[in-house]
Structure formats: structure tokens, C-alpha cells
SERO-497626 format. One record per residue (C-alpha): residue in one letter; y, x, z. Coordinates in steps of 0.02 Angstrom, whole numbers, padded with zeros to 5 digits, always signed. Each point is the difference from the previous one (the first is absolute). Layout:
BEGIN
aYXZ;...
//
This chain:
BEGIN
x-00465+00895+00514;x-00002-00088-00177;x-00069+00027-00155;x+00106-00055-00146;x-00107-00029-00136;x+00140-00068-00118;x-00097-00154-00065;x-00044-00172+00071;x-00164-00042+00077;x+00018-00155-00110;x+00099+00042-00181;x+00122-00150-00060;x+00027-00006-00172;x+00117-00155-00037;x+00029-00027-00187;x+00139-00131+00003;x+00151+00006+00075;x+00041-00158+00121;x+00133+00050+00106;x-00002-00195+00077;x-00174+00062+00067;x+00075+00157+00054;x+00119-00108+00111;x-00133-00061+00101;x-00089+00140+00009;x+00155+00112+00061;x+00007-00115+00158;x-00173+00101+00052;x+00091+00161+00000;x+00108-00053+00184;x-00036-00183+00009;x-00022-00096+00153;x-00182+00022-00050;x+00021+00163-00092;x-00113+00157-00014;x+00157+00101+00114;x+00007-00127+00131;x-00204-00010+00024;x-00003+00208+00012;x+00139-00015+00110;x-00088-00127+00127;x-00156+00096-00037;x+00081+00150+00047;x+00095-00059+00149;x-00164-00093+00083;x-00084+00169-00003;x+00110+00061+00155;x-00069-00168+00116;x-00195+00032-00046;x-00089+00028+00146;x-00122+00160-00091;x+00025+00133-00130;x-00143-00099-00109;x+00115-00141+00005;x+00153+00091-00048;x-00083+00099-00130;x-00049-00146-00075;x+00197-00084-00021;x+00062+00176-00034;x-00107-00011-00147;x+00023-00194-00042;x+00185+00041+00019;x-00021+00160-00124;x-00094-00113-00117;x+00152-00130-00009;x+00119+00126-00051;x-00110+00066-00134;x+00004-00194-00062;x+00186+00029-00030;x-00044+00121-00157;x-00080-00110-00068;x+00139-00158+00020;x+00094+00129-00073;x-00102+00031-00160;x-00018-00199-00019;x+00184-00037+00003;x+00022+00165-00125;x-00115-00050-00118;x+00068-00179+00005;x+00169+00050-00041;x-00019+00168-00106;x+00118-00025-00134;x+00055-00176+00052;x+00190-00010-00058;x+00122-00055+00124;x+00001-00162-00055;x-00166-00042+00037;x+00033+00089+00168;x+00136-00107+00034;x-00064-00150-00076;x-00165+00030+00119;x+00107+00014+00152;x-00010+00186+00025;x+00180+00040-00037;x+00067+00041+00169;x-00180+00116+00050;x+00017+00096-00164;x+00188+00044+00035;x-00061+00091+00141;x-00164+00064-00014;x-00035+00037-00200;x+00119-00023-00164;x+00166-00048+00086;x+00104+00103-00104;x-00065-00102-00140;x+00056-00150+00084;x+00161+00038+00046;x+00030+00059-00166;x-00040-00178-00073;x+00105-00079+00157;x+00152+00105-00078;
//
């Protein structure tokens, strides 16, 4: 259905690490304006349209939005590759990187 070609459209290539930046950023990744929710309404809307032009159209919108999450993903990397946790922490991304990245780390240091 897909073709995978294992690079972005548009390359990012961040040279300094700013994991404050990569707070704001994150909130794009499920966000009350984030690149999930959009493909999800995208997605959702297709079932209501009235054509198959029309849904074709939000099925690839919707497609599109979800592709956007790859790159949130590579901003908020490349923001934080090699960030120690206490910038983490001290950039208010504590409690996300428990959970999704170098919690082991942190727990460690909360020992």
C-alpha cells in the first residue's frame, strides 16, 4: 500500500541540543493541536464525505499527518541526543523520558 523509503521528504539536521525547545515541540506529537489528533479527525471525516474523491482526498490528508509524526519525532531526538538527565529534568521532560526513552537512567539517579 506504502512505500517506505526510510528517509524524510525534508532531512533535519539539528546541531545543538535544546531540550527546552524539544518541550514544545513534543506537545505536536498528541497535542490538542498535534500531528495524531489532525490524522485522526482527517481520518475519521473521511467516513461522512459524500464521494470517493472526497474521501480519497482526507484518507490521504489523514496519511500525510501521521507521516508528520516522524518527523516530530526526529526534532525532539535531535534536540535531546545526548542531553543528560539533568538538562531533561531541568527542561521539564523528566516525567515523558521515564516512560518513553532513558528512564532507567533516571531512576537510577532518583535512587
Amino acid at each position: 500500500m506504502w512505500t517506505y523509503n526510510k528517509m524524510l521528504e525534508y532531512p533535519i539536521n539539528i546541531k545543538c541540543r535544546d531540550p527546552r525547545l524539544a518541550k514544545v515541540i513534543i506537545s505536536q506529537y498528541g497535542g490538542p493541536d498535534g500531528e495524531l489528533g489532525a490524522s485522526l479527525r482527517y481520518l475519521s471525516q473521511r467516513f461522512a464525505m459524500p464521494d470517493q474523491k472526497a474521501k480519497a482526498i482526507l484518507n490521504d490528508i489523514g496519511t500525510e499527518e501521521l507521516a508528520h509524526l516522524e518527523m516530530v519525532g526526529t526534532l525532539v531526538h535531535q534536540l535531546t541526543k545526548g542531553a543528560s538527565i539533568e538538562e531533561i529534568e531541568k527542561a521539564g521532560l523528566g516525567a515523558y523520558y521515564t516512560d518513553h526513552g532513558v528512564g532507567w537512567q533516571y531512576l537510577l539517579i532518583q535512587l
